[in-house]
N, C-alpha and C positions, 0 to 999 in steps of 0.2 A: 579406606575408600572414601567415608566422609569427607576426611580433611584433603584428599587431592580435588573434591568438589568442590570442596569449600575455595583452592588454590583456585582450583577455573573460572568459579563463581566471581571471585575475587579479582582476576584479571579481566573480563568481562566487564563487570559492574565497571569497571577504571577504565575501561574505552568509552564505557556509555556515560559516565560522568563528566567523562573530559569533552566528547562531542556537547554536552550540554554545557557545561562550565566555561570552555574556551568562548563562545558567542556572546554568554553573558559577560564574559569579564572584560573580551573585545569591547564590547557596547557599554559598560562603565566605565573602562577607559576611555571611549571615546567619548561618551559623557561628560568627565569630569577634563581631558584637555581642552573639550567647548569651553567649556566651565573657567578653566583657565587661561584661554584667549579672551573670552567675552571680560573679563575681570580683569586681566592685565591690560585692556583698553579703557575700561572703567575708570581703572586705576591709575589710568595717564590723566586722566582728565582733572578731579581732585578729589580731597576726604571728605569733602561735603557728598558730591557722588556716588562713593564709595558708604557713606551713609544711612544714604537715600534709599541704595538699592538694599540693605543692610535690612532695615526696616520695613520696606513696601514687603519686601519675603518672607519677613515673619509672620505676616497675614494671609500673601499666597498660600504658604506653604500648611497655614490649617487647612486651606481647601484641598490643595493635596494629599495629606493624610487621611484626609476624609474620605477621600474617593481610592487611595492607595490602598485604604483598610478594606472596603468593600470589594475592591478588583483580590485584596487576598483572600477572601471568603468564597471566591467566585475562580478562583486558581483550585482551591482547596477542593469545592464541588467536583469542578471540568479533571482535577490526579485522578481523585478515587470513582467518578464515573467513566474515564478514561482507563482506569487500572482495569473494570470492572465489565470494560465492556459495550456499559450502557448507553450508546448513543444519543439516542431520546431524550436522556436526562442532561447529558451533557449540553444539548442543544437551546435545548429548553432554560439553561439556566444561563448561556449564553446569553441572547435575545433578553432577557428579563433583567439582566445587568447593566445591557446597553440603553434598553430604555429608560429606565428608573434613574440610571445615571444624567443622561442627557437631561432628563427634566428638571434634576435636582442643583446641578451645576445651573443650569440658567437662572433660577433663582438667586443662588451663592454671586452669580456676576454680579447680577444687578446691584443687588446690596453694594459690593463691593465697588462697584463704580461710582453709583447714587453718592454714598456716606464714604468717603474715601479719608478726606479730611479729618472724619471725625474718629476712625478708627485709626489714626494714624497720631491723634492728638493722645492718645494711653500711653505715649512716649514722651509726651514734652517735646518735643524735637524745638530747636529753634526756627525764628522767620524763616530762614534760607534752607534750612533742610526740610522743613513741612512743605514748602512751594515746591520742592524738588521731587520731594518724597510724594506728594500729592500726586502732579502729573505723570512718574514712573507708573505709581499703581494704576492709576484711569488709564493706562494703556492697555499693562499686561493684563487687567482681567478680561480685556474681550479674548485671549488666549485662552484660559481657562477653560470652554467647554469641550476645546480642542483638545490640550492635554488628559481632562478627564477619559476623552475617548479612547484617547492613544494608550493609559492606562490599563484600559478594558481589553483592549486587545491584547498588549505584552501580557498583562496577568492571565487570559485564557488560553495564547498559543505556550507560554512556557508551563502552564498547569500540563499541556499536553504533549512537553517534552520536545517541544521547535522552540528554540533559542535564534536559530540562523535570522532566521524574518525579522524580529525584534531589533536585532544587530545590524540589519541591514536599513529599517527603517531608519533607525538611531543614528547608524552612519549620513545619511543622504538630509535627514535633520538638523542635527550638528554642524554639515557644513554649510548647511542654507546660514545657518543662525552667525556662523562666524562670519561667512562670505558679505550678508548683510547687513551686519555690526560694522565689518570694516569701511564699508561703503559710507550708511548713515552716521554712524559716531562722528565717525574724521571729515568728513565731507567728500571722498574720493570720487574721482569717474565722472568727475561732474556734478553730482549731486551736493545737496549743503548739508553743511555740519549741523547736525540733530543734538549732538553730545549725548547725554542719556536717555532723551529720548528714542533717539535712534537705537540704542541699545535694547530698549521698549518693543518698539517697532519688531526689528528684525527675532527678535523672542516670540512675537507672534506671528509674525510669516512663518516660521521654522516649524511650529505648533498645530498650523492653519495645517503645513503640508505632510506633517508624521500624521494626522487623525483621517485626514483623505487615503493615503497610504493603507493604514489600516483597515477603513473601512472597506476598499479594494480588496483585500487579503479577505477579510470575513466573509464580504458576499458574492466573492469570483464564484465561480459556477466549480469550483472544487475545492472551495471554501466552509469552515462548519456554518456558516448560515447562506449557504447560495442556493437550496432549493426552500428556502422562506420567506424571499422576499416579496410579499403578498399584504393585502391587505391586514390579515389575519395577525400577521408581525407585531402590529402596532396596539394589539389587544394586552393589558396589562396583567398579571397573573401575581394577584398579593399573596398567595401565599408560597406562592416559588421567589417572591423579593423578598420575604418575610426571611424565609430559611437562609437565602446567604446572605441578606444583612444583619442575620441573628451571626453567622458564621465570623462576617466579617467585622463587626461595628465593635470586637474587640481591638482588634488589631488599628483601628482606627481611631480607638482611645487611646491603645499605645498612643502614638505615634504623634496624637492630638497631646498628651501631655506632655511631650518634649516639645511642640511648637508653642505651646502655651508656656514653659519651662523661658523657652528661647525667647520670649517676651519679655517676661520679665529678667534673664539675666541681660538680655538687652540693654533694660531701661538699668539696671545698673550698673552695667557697664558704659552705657552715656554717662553715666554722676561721675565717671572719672576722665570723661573729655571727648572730644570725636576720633582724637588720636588714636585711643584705645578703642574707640570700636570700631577703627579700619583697620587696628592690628587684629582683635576680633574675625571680622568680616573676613578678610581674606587669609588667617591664620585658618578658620574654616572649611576652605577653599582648598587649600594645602593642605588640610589632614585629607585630602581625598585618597592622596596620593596611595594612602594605606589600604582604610576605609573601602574605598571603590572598589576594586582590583577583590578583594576577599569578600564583599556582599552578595555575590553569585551564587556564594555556597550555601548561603542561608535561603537563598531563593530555590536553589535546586534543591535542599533537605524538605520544605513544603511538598515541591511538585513527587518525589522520587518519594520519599516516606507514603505520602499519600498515596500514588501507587502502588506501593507494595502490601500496603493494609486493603486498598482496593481489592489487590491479587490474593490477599490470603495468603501473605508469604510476609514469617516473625523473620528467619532469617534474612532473606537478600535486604529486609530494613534495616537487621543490625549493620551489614553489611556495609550498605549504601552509607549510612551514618559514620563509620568507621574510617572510611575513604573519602567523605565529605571535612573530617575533622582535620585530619593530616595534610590535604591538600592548603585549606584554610590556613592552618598552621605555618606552612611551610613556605607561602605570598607573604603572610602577614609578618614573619620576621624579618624577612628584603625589605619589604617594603616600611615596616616601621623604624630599620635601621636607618632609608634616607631620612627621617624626618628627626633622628636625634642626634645624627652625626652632621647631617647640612643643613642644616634650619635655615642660616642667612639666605645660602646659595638658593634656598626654594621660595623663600622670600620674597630674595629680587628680583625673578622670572613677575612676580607679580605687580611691584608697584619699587621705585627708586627712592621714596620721602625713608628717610636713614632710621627716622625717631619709629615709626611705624614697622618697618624690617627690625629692628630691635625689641623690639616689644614681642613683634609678631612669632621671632623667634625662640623665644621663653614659653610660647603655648603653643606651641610644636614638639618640643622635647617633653613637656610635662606627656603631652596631649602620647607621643610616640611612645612613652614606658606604660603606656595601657594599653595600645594597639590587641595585644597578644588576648588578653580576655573577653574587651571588646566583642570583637572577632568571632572567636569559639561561642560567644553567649551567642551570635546570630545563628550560628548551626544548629546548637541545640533548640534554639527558638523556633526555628525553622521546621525542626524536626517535629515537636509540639504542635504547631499549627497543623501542620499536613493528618498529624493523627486526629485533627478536630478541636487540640486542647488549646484554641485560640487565647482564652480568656489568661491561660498562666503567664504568658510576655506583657498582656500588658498590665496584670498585678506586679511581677517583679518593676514594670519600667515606675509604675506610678511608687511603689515603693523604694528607689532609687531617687525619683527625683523628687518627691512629695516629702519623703522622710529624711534627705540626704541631702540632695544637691542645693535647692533652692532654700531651707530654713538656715542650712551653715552660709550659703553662699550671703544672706541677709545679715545673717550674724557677724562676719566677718567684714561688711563694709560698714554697716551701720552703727554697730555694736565695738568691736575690736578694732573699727579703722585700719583694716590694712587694704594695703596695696592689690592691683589688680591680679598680681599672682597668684593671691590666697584663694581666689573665687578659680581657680583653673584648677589649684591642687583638687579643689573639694570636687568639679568634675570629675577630677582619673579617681578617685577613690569612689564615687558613685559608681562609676564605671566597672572597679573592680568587686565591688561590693552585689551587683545586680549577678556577675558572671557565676559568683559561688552559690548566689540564690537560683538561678537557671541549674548549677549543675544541679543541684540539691534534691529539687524539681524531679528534672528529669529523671535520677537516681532513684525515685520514690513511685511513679508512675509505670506501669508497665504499657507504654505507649500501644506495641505491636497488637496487642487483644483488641482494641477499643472497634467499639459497634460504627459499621459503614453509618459516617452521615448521611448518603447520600439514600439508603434505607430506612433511618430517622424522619427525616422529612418527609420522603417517601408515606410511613405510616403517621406521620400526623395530619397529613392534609386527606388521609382514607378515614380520616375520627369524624 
């Protein structure tokens, strides 16, 4: 009797997974072919460009983790007060996200617009790329508080198991950003050629119109915040920001030391040319191909684990987790098989300079014979975070890259002189090396027991 429940259960969970799964993996693929029109126009243009944008991202993209960690702490809330029922709390932690966030991000602009230069000069870059590099960045940050919003929203409607909206935002996003890339970049339709700026440009129109989008969705009038829009809204509650950026601000240290990671392999990777860091750059770009498509499932093990500790059900979490692995599993070898059997072919969709497609596809295949762990660490990670156990992804990531990637990656160019290859090997073995520490982890934790945060905070803000 059990185990024909256990079949149903089984069948079940694997419609409800896949209705979540398919929107999110839709929406990272659509993502990342943005991703790869925006960059294959870039990349017409030249590797200085190619550069620029290389660079200016590495500073975006702390802002993003930053706010990416917080929207997970604030996912994690919205599973298990969702799991649980509790509206109120859910609501409430909404509204406290959004605001705190908005605030926080406008500060993070300014800086970044203000001092643009000067945070772009931790690279050396030369004349011609710091002028390039400069003007990219002073654009995309008025983006910025746009995307933090957009954030906010995907992390609270998937915390609550709607993937579709997210998918559809991202769609109608995506193609603003292409549509107006091709316009500005090239100069088409009339308009005059921007070059990279324009690629600037059209990143924050796209940005401007996914955070409107959302904000629509939050406060429609059958939206989680549409009977709140009141003055009251705008009243701050520290100790409900307290609790999910306590939640979150692991996962944003993750996430903060691979962009600080990606800094400095950056900067050593410029000591070997600009060559190498537009095969870099857009070798990047191309591991999406794996990468993307299989990040869903780390996203849905948060929201679905979380719920199921919410509901007070160990089983349907093994479950879920079980069905999240294989599914994982099963994209990520398609998918990492193109990147080590066509490296060239995925190359040249991106940019025709031959020396850069050569290069680029040497860290494609490394980058492809890791895919598989990669991957599976994000589910279990995923699975971790949803039960509350934020703080263990980002010990294993800081352990990977503090202890592994970045001291061998220095050793080996500064010390042993080799080739840009050596610092790629040392990535996939971080990479695999972080994967046994996640299982390890997980194997040792009884995830399913752990106490509702959503009840923690609860009684500490009653002390």
């Amino acid at each position: 009797m059990e185990e024909s429940i256990k079949k149903i259960n089984s069948k079940e969970i694997r419609n409800k997974i896949l209705s979540m799964i398919l929107p999110i993996t839709i929406e990272n693929i659509l993502q990342m072919l943005a991703g790869f029109v925006s960059m294959a126009m870039i990349g017409r243009i030249d590797a200085i460009a190619i550069g620029a944008l290389g660079i200016s991202q590495r500073l975006t993209q702390i802002v993003w983790a930053l706010f990416k960690g917080v929207t997970t702490g604030a996912s994690v809330f919205v599973a298990q007060a969702y799991g649980a029922n509790n509206i109120k709390k859910l609501k409430s932690v909404v509204q406290q996200t959004l605001l705190s966030t908005v605030i926080l991000v406008l500060i993070f602009q300014q800086i970044i617009f203000w001092k643009a230069s000067t945070l772009l000069s931790i690279f050396k870059p030369s004349a011609e790329l710091m002028t390039s590099a400069t003007s990219y960045l002073k654009i995309v940050s008025w983006g910025l508080p746009f995307l933090a919003i957009s954030l906010v929203v995907t992390g609270v409607l998937q915390g609550m198991g709607n993937a579709k909206t997210p998918m559809k935002i991202a769609f109608i996003m995506n193609m603003v950003n292409i549509i107006c890339g091709f316009v500005l970049i090239f100069g088409n339709f009339g308009f005059p050629a921007f070059g990279l700026k324009g690629a600037a440009i059209a990143t924050v129109i796209a940005q401007i119109i996914s955070a409107l989008l959302g904000l629509y969705v939050l406060f429609d009038k059958n939206g989680v915040l549409g009977s709140m829009y009141n003055k009251s809204f705008f009243e701050l509650d520290f100790k409900e920001i307290f609790s999910v950026y306590k939640i979150g601000m692991p996962s944003a240290l993750e996430s903060i030391f691979w962009q600080i990671s990606a800094i400095i392999l950056t900067k050593i990777i410029l000591s070997f040319g600009e060559t190498a860091l537009a095969a870099y750059q857009l070798g990047l770009q191309a591991e999406s191909i794996s990468f993307t498509p299989a990040a869903g499932f780390g996203i849905a093990a948060t929201a679905f684990i979380g719920q199921a500790i919410g509901s007070r059900s160990k089983e349907l979490g093994k479950i879920y987790l079980k069905e999240l692995v294989k599914g994982s599993l099963l994209i990520t070898i398609f998918c990492a098989g193109i990147l080590i059997f066509l490296p060239g072919g995925v190359m040249r969709l991106l940019t025709d300079d031959l020396e850069v497609i050569k290069l680029g596809s040497i860290y494609l295949v490394i980058m492809g014979l890791v895919q598989v762990p990669q991957n599976i660490s994000g589910v279990l990670n995923g699975a971790l975070r949803g039960a509350g156990f934020t703080r263990v992804p980002m010990i294993v990531a800081g352990v990977g890259i503090w202890g592994i990637r970045i001291p061998f990656a220095l050793l080996m160019t500064y010390y042993f002189k080799l080739d840009i290859k050596a610092i790629w090997i040392v990535m996939g073995i971080d990479l695999v090396c972080r994967f046994f520490l996640s299982l390890f982890i997980y194997k040792t934790k009884d995830i399913y027991e752990q106490e509702l945060i959503i009840e923690t905070s609860a009684q500490q803000s009653n002390i």
